[in-house]
PDB file of N, CA, C, O and CB in Angstrom:
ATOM      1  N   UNK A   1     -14.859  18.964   8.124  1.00  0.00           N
ATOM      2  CA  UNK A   1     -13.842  19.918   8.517  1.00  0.00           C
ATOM      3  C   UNK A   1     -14.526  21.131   9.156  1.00  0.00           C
ATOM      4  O   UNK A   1     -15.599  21.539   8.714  1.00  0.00           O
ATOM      5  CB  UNK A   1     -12.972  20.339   7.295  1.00  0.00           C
ATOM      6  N   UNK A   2     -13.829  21.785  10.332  1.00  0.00           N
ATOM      7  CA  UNK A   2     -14.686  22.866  10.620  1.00  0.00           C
ATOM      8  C   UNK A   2     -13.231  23.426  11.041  1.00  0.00           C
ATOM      9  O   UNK A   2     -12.251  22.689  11.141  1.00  0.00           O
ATOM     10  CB  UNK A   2     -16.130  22.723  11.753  1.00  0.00           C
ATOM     11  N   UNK A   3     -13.207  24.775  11.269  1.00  0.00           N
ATOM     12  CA  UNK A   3     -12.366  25.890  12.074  1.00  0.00           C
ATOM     13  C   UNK A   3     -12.575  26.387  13.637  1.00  0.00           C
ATOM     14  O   UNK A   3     -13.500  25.700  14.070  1.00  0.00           O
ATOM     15  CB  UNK A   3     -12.558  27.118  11.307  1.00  0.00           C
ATOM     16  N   UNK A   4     -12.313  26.896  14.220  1.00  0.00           N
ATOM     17  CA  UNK A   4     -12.043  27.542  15.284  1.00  0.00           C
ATOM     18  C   UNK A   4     -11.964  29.038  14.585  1.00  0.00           C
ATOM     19  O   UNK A   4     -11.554  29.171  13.432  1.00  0.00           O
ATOM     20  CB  UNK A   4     -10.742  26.941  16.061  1.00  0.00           C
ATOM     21  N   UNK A   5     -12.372  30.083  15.349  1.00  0.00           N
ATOM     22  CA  UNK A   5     -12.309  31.741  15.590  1.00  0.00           C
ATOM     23  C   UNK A   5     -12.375  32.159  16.711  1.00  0.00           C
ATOM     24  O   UNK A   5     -13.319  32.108  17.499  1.00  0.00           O
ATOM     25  CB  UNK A   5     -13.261  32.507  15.042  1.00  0.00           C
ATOM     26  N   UNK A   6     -11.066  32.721  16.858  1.00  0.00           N
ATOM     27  CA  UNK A   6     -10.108  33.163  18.552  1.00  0.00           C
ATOM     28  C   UNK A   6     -10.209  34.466  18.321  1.00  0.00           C
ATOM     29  O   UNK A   6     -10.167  34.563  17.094  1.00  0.00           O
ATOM     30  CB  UNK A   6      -8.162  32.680  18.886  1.00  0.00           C
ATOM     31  N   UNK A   7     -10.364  35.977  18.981  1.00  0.00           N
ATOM     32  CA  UNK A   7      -9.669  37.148  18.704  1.00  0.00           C
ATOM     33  C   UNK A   7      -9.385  37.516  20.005  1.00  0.00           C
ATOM     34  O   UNK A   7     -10.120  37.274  20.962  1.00  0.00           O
ATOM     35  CB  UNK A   7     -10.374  38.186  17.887  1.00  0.00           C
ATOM     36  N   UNK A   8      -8.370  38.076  20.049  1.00  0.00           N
ATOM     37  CA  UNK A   8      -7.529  38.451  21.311  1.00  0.00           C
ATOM     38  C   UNK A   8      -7.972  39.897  21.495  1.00  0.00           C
ATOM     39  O   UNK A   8      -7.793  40.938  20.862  1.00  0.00           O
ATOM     40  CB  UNK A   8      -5.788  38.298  21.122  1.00  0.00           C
ATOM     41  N   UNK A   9      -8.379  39.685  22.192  1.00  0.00           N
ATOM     42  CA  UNK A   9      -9.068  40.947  22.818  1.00  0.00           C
ATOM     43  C   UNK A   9      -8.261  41.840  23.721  1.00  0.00           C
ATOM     44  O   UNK A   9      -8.749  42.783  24.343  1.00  0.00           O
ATOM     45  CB  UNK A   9     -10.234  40.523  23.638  1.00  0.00           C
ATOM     46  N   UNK A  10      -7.412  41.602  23.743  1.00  0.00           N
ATOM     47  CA  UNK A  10      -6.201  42.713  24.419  1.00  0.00           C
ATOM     48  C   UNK A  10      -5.496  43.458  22.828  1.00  0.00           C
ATOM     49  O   UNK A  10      -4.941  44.557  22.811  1.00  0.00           O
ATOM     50  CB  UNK A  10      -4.572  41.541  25.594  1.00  0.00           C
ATOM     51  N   UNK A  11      -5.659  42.693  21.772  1.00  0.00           N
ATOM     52  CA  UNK A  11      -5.040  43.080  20.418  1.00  0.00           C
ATOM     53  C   UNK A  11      -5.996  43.804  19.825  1.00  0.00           C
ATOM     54  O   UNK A  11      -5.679  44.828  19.220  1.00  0.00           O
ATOM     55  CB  UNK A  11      -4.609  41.940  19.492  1.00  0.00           C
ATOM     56  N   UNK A  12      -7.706  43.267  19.928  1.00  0.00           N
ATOM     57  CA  UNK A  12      -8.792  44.076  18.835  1.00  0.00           C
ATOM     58  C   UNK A  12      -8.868  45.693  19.407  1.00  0.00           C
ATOM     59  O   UNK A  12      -8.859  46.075  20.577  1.00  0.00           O
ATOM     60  CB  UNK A  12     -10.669  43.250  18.893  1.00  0.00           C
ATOM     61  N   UNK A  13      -8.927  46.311  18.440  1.00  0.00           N
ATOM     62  CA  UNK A  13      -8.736  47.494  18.092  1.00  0.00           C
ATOM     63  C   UNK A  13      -9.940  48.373  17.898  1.00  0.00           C
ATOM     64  O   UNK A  13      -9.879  49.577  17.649  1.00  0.00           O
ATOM     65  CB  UNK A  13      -8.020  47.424  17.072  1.00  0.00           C
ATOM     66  N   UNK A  14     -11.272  47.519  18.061  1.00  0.00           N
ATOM     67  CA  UNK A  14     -12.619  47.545  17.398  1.00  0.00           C
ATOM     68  C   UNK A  14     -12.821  47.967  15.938  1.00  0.00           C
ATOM     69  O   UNK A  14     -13.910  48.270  15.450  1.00  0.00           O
ATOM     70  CB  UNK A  14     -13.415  48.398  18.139  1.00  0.00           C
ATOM     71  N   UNK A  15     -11.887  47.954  15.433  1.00  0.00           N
ATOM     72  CA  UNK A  15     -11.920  48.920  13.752  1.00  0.00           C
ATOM     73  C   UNK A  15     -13.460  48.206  13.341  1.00  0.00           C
ATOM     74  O   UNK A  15     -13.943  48.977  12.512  1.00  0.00           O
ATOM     75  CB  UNK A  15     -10.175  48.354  12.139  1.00  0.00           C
ATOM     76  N   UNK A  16     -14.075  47.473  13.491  1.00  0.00           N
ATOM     77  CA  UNK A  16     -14.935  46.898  12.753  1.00  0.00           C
ATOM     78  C   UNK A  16     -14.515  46.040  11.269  1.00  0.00           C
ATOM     79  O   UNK A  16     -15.292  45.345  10.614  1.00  0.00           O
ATOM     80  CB  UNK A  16     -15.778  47.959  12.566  1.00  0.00           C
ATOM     81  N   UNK A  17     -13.410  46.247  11.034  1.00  0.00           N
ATOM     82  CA  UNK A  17     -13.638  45.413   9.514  1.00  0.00           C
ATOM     83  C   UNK A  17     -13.727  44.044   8.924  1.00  0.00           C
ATOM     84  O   UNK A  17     -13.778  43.583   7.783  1.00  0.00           O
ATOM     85  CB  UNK A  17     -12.794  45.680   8.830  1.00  0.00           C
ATOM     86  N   UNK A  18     -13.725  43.492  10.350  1.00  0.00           N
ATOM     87  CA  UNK A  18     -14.290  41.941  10.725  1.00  0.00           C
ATOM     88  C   UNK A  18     -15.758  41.873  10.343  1.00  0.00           C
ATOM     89  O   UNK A  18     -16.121  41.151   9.415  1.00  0.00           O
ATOM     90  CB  UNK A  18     -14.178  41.544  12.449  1.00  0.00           C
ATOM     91  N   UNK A  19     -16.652  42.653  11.081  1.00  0.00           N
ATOM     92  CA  UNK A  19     -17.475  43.077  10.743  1.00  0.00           C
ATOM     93  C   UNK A  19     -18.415  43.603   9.599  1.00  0.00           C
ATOM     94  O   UNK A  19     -19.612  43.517   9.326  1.00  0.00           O
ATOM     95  CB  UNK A  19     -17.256  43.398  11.190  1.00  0.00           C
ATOM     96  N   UNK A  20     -17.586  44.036   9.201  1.00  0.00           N
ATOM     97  CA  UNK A  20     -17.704  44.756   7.600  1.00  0.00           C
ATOM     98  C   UNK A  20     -17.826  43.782   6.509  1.00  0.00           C
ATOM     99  O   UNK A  20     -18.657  43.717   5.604  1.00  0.00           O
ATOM    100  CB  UNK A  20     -16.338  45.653   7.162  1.00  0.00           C
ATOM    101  N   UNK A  21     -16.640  42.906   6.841  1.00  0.00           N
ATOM    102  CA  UNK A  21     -16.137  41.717   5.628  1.00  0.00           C
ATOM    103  C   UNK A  21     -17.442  40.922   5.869  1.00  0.00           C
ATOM    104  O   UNK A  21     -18.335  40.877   5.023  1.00  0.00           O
ATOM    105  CB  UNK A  21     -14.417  40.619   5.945  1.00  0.00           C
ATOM    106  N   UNK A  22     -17.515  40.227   7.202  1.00  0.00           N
ATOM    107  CA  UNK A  22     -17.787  38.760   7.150  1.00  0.00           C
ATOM    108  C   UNK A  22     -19.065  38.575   8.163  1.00  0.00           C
ATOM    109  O   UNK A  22     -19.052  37.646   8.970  1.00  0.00           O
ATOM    110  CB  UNK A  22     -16.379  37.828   7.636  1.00  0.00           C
ATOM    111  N   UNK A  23     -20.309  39.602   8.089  1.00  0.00           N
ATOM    112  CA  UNK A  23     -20.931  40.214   9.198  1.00  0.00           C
ATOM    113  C   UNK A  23     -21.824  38.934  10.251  1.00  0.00           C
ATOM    114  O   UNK A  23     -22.277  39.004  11.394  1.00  0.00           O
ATOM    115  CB  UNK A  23     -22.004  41.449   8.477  1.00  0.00           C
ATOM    116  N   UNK A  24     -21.792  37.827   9.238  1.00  0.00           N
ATOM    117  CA  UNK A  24     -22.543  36.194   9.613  1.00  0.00           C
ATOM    118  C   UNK A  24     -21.627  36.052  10.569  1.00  0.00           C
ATOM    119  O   UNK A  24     -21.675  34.851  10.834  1.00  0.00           O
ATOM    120  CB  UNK A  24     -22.586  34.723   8.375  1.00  0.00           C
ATOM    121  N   UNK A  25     -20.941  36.474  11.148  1.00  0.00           N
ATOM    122  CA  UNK A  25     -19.245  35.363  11.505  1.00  0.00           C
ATOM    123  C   UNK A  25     -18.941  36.537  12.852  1.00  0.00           C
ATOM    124  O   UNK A  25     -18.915  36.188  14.032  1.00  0.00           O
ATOM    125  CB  UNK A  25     -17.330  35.364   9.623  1.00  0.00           C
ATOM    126  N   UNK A  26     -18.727  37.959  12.376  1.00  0.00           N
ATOM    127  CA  UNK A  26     -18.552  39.058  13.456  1.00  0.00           C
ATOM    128  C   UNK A  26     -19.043  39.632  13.784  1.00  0.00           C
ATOM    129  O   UNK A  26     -19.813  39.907  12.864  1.00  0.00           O
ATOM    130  CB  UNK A  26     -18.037  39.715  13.520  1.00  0.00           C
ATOM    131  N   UNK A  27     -19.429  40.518  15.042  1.00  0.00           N
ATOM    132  CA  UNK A  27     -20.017  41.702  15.407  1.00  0.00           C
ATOM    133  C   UNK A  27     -19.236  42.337  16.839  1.00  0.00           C
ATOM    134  O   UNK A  27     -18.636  41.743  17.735  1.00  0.00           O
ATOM    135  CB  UNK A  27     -21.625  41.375  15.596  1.00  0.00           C
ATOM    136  N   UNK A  28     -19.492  43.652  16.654  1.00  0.00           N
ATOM    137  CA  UNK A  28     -18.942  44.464  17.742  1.00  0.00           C
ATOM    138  C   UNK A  28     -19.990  44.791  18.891  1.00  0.00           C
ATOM    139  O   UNK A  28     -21.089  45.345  18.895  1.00  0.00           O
ATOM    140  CB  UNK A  28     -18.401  45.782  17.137  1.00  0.00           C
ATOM    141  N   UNK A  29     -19.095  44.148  19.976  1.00  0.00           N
ATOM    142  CA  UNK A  29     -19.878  44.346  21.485  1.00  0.00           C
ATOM    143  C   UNK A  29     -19.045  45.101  22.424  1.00  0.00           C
ATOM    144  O   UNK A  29     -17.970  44.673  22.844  1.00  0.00           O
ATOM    145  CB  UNK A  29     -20.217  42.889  22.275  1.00  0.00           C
ATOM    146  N   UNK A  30     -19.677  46.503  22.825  1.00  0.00           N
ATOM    147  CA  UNK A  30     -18.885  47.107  23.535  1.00  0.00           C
ATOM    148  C   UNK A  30     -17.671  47.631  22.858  1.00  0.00           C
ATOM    149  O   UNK A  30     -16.650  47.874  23.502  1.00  0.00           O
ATOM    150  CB  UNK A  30     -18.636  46.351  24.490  1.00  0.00           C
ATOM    151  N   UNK A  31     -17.752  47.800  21.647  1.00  0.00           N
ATOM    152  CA  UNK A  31     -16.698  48.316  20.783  1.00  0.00           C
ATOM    153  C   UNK A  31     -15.429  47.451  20.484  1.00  0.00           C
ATOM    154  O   UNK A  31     -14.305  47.651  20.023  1.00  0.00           O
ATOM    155  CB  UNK A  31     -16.259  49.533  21.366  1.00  0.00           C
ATOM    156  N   UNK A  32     -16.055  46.530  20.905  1.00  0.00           N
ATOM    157  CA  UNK A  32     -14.885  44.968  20.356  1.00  0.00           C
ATOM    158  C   UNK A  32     -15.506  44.018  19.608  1.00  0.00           C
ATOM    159  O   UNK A  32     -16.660  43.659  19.843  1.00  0.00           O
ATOM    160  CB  UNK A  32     -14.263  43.885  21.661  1.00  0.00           C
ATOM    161  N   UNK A  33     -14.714  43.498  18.564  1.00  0.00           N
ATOM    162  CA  UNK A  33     -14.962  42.216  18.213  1.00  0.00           C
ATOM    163  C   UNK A  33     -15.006  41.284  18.877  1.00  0.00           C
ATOM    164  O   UNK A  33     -14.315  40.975  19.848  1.00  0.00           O
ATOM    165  CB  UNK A  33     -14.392  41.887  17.553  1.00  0.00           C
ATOM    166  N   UNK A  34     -16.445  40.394  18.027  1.00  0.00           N
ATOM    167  CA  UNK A  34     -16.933  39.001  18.699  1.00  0.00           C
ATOM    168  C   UNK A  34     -17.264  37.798  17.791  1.00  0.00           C
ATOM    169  O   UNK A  34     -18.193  37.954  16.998  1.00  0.00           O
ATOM    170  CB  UNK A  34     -18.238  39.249  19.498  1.00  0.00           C
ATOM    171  N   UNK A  35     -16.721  36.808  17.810  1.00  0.00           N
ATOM    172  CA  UNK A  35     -17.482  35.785  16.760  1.00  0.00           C
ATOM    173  C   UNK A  35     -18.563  35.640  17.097  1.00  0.00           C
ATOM    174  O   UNK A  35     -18.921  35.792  18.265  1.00  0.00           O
ATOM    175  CB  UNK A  35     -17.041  34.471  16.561  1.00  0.00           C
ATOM    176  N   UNK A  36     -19.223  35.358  16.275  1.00  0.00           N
ATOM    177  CA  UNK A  36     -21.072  35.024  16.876  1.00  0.00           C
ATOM    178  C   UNK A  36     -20.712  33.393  17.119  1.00  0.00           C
ATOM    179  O   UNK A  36     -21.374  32.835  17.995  1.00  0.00           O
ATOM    180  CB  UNK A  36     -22.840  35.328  15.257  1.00  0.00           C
ATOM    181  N   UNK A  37     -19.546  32.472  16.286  1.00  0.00           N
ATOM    182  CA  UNK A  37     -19.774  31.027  16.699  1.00  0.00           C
ATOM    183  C   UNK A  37     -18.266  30.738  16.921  1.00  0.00           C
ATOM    184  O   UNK A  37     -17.558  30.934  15.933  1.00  0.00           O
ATOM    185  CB  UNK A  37     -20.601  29.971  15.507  1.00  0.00           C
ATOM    186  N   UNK A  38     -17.643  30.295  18.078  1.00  0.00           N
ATOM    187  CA  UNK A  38     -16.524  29.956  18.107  1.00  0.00           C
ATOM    188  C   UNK A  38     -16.000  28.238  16.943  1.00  0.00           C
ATOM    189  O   UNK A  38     -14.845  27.990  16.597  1.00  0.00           O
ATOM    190  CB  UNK A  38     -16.431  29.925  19.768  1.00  0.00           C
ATOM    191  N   UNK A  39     -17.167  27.420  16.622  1.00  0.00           N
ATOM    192  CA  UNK A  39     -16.934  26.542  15.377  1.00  0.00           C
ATOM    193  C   UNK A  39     -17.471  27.436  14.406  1.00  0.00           C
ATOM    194  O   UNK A  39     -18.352  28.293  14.471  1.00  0.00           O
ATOM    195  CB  UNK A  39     -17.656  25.040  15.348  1.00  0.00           C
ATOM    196  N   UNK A  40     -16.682  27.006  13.429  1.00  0.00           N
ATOM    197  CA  UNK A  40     -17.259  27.370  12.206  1.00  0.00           C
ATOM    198  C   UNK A  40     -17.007  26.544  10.906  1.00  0.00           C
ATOM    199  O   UNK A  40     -15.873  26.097  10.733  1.00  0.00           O
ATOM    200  CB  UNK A  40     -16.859  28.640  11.991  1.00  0.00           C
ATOM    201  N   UNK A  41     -17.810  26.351  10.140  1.00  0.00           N
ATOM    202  CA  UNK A  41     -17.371  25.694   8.678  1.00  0.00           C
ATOM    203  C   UNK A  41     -16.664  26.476   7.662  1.00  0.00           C
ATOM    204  O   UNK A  41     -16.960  27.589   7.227  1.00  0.00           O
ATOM    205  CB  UNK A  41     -18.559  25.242   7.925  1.00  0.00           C
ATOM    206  N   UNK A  42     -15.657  25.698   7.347  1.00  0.00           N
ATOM    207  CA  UNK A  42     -14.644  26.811   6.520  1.00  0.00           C
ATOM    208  C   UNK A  42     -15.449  28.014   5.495  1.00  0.00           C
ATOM    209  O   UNK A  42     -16.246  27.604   4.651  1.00  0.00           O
ATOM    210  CB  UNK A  42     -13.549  25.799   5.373  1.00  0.00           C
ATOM    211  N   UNK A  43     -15.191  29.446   5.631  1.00  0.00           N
ATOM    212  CA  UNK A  43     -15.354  30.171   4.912  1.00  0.00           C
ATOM    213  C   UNK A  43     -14.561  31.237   4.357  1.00  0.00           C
ATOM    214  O   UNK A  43     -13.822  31.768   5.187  1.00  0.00           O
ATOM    215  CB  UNK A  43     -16.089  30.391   5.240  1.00  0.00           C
ATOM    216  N   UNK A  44     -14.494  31.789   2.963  1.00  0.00           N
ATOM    217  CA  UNK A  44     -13.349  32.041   2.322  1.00  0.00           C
ATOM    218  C   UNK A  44     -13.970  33.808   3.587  1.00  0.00           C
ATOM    219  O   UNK A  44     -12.991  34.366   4.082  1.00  0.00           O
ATOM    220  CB  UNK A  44     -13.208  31.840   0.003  1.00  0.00           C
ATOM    221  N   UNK A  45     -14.903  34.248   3.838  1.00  0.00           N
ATOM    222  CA  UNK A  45     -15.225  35.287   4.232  1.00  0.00           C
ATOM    223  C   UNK A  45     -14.630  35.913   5.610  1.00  0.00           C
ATOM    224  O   UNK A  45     -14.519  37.111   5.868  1.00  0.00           O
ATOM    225  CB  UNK A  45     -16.419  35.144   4.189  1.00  0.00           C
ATOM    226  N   UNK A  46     -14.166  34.468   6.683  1.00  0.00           N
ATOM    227  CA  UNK A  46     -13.420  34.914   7.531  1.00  0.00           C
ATOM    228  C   UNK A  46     -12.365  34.787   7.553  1.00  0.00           C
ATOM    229  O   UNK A  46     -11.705  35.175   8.516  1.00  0.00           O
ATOM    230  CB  UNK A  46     -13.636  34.725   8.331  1.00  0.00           C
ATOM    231  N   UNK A  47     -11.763  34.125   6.374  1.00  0.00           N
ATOM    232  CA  UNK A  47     -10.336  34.225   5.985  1.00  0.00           C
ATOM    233  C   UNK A  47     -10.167  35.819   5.588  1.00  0.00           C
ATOM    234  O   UNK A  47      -9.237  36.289   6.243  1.00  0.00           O
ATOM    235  CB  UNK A  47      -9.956  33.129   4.663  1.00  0.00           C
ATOM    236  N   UNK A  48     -10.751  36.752   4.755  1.00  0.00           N
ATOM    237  CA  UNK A  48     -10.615  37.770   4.251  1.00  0.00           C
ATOM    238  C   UNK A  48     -11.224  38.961   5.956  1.00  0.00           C
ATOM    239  O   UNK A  48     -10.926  40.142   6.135  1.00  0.00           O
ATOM    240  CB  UNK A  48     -11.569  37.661   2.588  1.00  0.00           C
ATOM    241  N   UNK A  49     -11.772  38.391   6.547  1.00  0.00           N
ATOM    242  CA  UNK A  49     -11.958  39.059   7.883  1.00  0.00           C
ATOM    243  C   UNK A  49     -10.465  39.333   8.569  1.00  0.00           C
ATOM    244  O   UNK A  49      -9.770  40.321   8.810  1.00  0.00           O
ATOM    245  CB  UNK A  49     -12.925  38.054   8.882  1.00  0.00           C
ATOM    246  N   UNK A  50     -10.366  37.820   8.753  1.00  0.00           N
ATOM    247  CA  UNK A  50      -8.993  37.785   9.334  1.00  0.00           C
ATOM    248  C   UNK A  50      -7.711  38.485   8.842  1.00  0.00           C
ATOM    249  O   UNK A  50      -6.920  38.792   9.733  1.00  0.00           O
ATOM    250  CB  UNK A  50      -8.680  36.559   9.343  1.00  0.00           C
ATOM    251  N   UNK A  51      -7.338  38.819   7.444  1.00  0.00           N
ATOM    252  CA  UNK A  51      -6.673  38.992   6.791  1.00  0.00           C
ATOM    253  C   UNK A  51      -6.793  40.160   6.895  1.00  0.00           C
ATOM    254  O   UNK A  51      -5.768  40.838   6.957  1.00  0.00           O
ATOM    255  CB  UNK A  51      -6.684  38.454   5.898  1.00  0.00           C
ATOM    256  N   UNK A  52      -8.337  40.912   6.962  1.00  0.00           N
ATOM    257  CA  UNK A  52      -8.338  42.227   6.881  1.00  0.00           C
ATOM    258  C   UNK A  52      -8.114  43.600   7.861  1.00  0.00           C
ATOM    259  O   UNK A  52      -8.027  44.824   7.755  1.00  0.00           O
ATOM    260  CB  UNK A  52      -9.276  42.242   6.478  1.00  0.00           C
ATOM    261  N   UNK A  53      -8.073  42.203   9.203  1.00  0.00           N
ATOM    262  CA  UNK A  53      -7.856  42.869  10.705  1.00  0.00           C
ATOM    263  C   UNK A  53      -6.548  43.740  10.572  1.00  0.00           C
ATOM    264  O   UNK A  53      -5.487  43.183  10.292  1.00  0.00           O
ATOM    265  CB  UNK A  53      -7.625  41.615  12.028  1.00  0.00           C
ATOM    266  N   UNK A  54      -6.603  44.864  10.735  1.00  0.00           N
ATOM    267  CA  UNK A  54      -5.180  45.849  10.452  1.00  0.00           C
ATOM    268  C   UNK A  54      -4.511  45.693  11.892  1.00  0.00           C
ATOM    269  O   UNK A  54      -3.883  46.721  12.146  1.00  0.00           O
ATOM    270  CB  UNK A  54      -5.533  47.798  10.026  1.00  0.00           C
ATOM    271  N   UNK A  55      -4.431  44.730  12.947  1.00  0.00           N
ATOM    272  CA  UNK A  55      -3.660  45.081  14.082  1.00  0.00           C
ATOM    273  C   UNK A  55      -3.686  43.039  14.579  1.00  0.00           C
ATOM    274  O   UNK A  55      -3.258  42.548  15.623  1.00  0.00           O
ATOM    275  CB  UNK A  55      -4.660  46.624  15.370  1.00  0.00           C
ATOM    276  N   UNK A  56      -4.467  42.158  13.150  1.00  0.00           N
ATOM    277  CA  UNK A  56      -3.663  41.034  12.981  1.00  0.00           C
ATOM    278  C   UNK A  56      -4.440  39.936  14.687  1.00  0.00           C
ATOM    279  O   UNK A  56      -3.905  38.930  15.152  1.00  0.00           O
ATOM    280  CB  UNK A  56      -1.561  41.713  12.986  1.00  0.00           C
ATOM    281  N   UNK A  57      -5.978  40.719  15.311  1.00  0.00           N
ATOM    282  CA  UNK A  57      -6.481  40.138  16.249  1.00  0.00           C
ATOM    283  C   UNK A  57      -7.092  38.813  16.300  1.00  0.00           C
ATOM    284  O   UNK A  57      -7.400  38.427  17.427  1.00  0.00           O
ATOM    285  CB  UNK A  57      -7.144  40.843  16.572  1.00  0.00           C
ATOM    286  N   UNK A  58      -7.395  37.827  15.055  1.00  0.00           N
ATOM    287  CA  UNK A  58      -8.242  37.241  14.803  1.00  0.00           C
ATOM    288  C   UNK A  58      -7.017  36.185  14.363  1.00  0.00           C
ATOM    289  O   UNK A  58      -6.020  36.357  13.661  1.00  0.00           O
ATOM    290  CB  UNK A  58      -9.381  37.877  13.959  1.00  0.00           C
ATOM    291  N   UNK A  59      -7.461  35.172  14.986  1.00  0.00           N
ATOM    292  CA  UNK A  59      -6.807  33.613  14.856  1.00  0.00           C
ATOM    293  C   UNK A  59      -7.361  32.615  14.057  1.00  0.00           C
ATOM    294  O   UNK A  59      -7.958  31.892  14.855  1.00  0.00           O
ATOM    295  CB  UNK A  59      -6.785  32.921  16.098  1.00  0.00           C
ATOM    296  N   UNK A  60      -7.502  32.162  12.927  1.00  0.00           N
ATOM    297  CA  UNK A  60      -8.427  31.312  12.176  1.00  0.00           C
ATOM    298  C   UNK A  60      -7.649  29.775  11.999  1.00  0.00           C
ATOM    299  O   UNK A  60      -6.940  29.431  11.053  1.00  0.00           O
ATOM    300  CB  UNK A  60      -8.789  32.096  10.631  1.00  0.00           C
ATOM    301  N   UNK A  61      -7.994  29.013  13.151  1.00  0.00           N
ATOM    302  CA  UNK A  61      -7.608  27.553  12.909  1.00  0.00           C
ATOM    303  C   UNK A  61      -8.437  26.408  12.271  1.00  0.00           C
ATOM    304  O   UNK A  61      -9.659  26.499  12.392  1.00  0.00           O
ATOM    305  CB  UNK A  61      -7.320  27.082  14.079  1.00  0.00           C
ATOM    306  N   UNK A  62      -7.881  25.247  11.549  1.00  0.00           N
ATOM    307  CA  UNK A  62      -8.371  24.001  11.492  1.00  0.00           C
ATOM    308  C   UNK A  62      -8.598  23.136  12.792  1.00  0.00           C
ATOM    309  O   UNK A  62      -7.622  22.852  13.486  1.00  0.00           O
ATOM    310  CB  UNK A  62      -7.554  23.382  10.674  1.00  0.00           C
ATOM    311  N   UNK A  63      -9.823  22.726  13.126  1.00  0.00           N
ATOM    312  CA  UNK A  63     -10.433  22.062  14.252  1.00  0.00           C
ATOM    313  C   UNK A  63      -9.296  20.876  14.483  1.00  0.00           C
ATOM    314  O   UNK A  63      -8.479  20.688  15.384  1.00  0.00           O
ATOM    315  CB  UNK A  63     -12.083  21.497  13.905  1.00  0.00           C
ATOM    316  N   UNK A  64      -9.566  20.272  13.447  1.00  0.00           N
ATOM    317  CA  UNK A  64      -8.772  18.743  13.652  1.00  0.00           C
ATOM    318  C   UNK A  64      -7.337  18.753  13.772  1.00  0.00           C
ATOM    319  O   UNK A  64      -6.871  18.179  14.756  1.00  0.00           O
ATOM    320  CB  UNK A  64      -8.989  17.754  12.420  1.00  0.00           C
ATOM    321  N   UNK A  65      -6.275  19.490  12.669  1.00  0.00           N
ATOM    322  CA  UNK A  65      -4.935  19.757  12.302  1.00  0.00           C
ATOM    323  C   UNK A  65      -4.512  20.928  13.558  1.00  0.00           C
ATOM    324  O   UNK A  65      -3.737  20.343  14.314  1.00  0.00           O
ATOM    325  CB  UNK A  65      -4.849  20.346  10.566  1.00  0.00           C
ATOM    326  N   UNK A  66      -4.679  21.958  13.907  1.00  0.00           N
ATOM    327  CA  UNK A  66      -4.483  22.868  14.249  1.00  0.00           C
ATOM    328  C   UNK A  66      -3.686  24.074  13.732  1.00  0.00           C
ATOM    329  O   UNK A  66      -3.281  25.175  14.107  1.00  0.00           O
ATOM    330  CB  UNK A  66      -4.288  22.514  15.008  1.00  0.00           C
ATOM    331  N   UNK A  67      -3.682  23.188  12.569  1.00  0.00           N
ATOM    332  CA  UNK A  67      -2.929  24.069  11.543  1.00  0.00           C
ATOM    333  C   UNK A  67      -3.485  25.888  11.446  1.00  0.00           C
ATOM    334  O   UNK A  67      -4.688  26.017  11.673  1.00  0.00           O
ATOM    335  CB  UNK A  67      -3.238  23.211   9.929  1.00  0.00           C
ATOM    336  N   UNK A  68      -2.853  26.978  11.194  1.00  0.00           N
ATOM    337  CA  UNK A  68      -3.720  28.161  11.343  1.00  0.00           C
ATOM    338  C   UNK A  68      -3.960  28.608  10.026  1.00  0.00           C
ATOM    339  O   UNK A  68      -3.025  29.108   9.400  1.00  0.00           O
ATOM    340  CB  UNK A  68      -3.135  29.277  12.201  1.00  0.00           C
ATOM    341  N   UNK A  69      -5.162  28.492   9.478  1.00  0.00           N
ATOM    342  CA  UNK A  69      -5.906  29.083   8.438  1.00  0.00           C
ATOM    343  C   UNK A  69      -5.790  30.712   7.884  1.00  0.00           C
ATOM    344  O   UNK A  69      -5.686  31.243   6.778  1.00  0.00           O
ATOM    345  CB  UNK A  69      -7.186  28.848   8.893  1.00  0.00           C
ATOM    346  N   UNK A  70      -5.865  31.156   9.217  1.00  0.00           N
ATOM    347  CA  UNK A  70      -5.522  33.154   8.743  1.00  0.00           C
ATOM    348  C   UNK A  70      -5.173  33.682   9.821  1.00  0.00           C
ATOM    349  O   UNK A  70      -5.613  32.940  10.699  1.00  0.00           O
ATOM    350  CB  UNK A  70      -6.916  34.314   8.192  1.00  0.00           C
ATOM    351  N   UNK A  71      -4.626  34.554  10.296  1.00  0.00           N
ATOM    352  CA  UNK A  71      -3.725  35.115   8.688  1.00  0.00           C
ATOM    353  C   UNK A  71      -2.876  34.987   8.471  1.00  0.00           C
ATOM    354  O   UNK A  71      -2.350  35.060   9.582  1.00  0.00           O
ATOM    355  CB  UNK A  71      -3.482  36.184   8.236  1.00  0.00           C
ATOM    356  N   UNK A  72      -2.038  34.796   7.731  1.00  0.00           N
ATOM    357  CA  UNK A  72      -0.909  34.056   6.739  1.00  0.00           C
ATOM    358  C   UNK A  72       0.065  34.458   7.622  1.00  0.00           C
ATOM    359  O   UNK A  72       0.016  35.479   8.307  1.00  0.00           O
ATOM    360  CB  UNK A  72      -0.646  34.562   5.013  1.00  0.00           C
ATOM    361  N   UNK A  73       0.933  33.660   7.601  1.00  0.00           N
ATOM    362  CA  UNK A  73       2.464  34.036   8.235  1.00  0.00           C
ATOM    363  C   UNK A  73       3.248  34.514   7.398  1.00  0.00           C
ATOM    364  O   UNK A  73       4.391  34.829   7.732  1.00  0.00           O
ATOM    365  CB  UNK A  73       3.270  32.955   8.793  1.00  0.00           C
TER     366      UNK A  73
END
């Protein structure tokens, strides 16, 4: 199983707390968020990234399902 990490970059806000949470996974370039790996193996850390985005930029899908992992509807 692996995920996908999307952030809409017309939505990121740069707050950093992608960053903050899950720092293996995010970093800020140019004052925006960036995944360092668009796959990723499920981690509870960019679920709580995602979750923690206050303006909701970060898309966390299942590779195979497309089901969306974070953040919660």
């Amino acid at each position: 199983m692996s995920w996908s990490i999307a952030i809409d970059d017309q939505t990121c806000i740069g707050s950093g707390m992608c960053a903050g949470v899950a720092p293996e996974h995010f970093e800020l370039v140019d004052g925006y968020s960036v995944a360092k790996k668009g796959r990723i193996e499920p981690s509870d850390d960019v679920v709580d990234a995602a979750e923690s985005c206050p303006v909701e930029a970060i898309l966390v899908k299942d590779v195979d399902s497309g089901k969306v992992v974070a953040p919660e509807e």
